[in-house]
C-alpha positions as CSV (number, residue, x, y, z in Angstrom):
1,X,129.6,148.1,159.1
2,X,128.9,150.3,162.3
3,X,128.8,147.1,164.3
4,X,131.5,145.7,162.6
5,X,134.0,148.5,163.6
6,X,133.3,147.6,166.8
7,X,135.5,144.1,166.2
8,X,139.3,144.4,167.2
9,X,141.7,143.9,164.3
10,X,138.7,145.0,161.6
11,X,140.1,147.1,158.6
12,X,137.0,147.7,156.5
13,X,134.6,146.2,154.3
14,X,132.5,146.5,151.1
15,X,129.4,145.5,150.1
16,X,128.5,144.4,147.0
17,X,125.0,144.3,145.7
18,X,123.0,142.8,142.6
19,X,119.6,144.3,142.9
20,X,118.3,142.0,139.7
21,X,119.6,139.0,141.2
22,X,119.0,139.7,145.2
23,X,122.6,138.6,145.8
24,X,124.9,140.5,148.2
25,X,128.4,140.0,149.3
26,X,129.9,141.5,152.1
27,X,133.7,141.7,152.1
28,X,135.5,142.6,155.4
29,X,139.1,143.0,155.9
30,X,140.9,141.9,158.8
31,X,144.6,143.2,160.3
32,X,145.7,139.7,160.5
33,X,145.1,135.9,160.3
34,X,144.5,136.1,164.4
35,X,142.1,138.8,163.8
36,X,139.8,137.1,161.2
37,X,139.7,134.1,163.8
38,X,138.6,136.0,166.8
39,X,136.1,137.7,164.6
40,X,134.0,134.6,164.2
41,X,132.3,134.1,167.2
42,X,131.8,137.9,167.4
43,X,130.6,138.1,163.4
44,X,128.5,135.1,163.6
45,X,125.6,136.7,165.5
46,X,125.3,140.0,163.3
47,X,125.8,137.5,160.1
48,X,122.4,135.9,161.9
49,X,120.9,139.3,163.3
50,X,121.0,140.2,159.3
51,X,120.0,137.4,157.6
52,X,116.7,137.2,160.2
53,X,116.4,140.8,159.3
54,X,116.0,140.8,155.5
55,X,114.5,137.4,155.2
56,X,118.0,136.0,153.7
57,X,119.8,132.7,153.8
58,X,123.5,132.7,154.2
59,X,124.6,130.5,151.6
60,X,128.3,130.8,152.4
61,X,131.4,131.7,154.2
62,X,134.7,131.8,153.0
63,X,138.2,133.2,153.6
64,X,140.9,134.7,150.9
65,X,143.8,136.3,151.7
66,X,145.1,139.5,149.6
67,X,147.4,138.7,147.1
68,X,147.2,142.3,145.7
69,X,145.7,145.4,146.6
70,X,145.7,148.6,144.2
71,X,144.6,152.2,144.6
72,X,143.9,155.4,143.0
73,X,146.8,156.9,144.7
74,X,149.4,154.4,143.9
75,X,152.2,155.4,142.0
């Protein structure tokens, strides 16, 4: 995520992991639509750096927008 910070426009991330299945997902979260696009080029090299690191395959890579975001703070 360090290197990830790093990216203009990045708002955070999360990564998910299923140790029994050897699946992760990383999340991150972008400012805006403009943001997300000129992460690519930027992203794609640590999404390679990574994969060649811990012998993975990326099997995908897809975009959602938030529809709805919640917190413990919300009232």
């Amino acid at each position: 995520m360090a290197q990830l910070q790093k990216i203009p426009g990045f708002k955070g991330g999360t990564m998910l992991v299923s140790r029994d299945r050897g699946i992760i997902r990383i999340v991150a979260f972008w400012e805006s639509r403009e943001a997300l696009d000129s992460s690519f080029e930027p992203t794609k090299a640590l999404r390679a750096a990574y994969a060649d690191k811990f012998g993975a395959e990326l099997v995908s890579l897809e975009e959602f927008e938030v529809a709805v975001q919640t917190s413990p703070d919300a009232t």
